[in-house]
N, C-alpha and C positions, 0 to 999 in steps of 0.2 A: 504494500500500500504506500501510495507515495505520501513523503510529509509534506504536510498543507502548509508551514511555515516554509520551507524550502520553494514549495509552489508560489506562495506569494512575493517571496525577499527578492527570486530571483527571475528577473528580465529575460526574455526570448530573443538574446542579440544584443550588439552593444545597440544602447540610444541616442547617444550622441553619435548622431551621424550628421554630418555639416548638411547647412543648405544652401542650396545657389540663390542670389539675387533673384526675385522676382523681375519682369522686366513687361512691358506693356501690357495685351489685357489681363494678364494676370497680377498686376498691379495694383489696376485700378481693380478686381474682382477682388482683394485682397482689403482694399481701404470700405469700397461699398457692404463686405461682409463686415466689419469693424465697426463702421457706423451702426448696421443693421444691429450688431450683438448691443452696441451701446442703449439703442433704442427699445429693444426687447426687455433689458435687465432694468432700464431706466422705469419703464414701465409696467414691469410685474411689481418691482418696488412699491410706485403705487397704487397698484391695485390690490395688493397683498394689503398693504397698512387700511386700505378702505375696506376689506374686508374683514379684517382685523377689527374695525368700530362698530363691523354694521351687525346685526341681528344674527347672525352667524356664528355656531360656533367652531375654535380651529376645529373638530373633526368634522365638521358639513366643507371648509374652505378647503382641507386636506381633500375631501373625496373628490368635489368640485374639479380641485387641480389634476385629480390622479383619471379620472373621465374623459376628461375634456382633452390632456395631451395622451392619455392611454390611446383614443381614436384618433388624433390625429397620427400619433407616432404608428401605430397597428401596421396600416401599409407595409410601411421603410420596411419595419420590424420584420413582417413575414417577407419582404421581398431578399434582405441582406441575411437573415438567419445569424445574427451573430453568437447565438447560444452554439452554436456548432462548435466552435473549439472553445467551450469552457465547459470547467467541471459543475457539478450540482454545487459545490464548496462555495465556488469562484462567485457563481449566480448570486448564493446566497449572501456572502462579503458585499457583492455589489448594489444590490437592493436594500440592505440594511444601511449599510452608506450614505445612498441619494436619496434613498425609501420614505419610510415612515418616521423612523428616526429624524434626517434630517428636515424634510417637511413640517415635522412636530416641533422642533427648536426654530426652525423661522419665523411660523405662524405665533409660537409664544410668544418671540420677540419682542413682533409686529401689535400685540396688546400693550406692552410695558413702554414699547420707545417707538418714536415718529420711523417715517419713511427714510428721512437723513438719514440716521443712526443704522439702518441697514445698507446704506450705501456704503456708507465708514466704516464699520467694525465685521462688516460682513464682505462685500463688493469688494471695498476698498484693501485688505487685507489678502484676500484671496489669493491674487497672485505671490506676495511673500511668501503666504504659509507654503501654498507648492513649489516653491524654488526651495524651500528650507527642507520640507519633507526628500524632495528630492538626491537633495544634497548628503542629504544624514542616512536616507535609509539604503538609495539605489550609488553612493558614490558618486553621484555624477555632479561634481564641481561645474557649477555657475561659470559663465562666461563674464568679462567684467561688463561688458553692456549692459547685462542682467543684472550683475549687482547696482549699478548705476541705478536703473530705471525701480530697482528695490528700494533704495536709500531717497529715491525721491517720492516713491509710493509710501512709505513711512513716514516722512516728512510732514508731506502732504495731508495725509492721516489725522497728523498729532495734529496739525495747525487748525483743521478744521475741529478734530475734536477737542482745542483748546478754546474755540469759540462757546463763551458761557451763554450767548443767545440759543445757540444748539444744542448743548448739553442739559441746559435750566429747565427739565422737565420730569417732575417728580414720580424717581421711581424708574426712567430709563433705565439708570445702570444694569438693572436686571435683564432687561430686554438686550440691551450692549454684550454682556456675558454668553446670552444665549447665540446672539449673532457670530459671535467667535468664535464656539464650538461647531455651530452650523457651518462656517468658512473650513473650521479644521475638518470635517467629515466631509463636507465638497473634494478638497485640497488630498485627502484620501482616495476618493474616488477615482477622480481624475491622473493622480500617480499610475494607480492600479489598473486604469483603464488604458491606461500604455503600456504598463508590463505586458498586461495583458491583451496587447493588439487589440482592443475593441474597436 
């Protein structure tokens, strides 16, 4: 029986493998998927928080979200088959990860602290956490660009969450905490979903 610690820690290949300059339309296909991402995340933000206040509770928002993109994703899902090369293990790791778990630590969040506070402590994080997990658990040393764009993503971070106009709301910190954990279980996901070729 193979060991499931061994199957997670270790990578199918190296992952740093260089990439070439993008160069015309896939450039520009490159900046339009960017904005896109920007505008999607910008936007579940607040819709999450407004459902978050409205009459709903997070398990009706939870199911809500798990429906709604379960049918849209359904297609892709049965056309790409990516359950094909993983184990029941791997499944399970992976759905507990982005699942219910982390769905349940956003939605809590989104009760305790505004839509900001999950841009910041959630969003805005995000990338650190998986350049750091990556670093520490796969060996694979950051390039210094990365660490640049890290050190300004921190930055950027504290300065907004030193703003006492956006933090002065009673009782966020809690929501802040839960957003952190929710970025560290994203930040897992997304390692694992490379190991793991997804």
């Amino acid at each position: 029986m193979p060991d499931p610690v061994k199957a997670i820690a270790e990578p199918a290949g190296s992952l740093a493998t260089p990439q070439q300059p993008a160069t015309g339309n896939a450039y520009l296909l490159g900046c339009l998927a960017a904005l896109a991402v920007v505008f999607i995340w910008s936007s579940w933000l607040v819709a999450s928080r407004s459902g978050a206040l409205s009459g709903l509770t997070v398990y009706d928002l939870a199911a809500l979200r798990y429906a709604i993109s379960g049918l849209v994703a359904l297609p892709f899902v049965l056309y790409f088959k990516p359950w094909k090369t993983l184990t029941i293990g791997q499944i399970a790791v992976l759905t507990m990860l982005l699942g219910p778990v982390y769905i349940m630590l956003v939605f809590n969040g989104f009760v305790f602290a505004p839509a900001a506070h999950g841009g910041i402590f959630m969003n805005g994080v995000l990338p650190v956490m998986t350049l750091a997990i990556g670093w520490l658990w796969l060996r694979e040393a950051p390039r210094w660009q990365q660490l640049v764009a890290a050190a300004f993503i921190l930055l950027a971070t504290v300065a907004v969450a030193s703003d006492k106009s956006q933090i002065a709301v009673a009782g966020s910190w809690r929501g802040d905490l839960l957003f952190l954990a929710a970025a560290a279980f994203f930040s897992m996901y997304m390692v694992l979903s490379r190991v793991w070729r997804i």
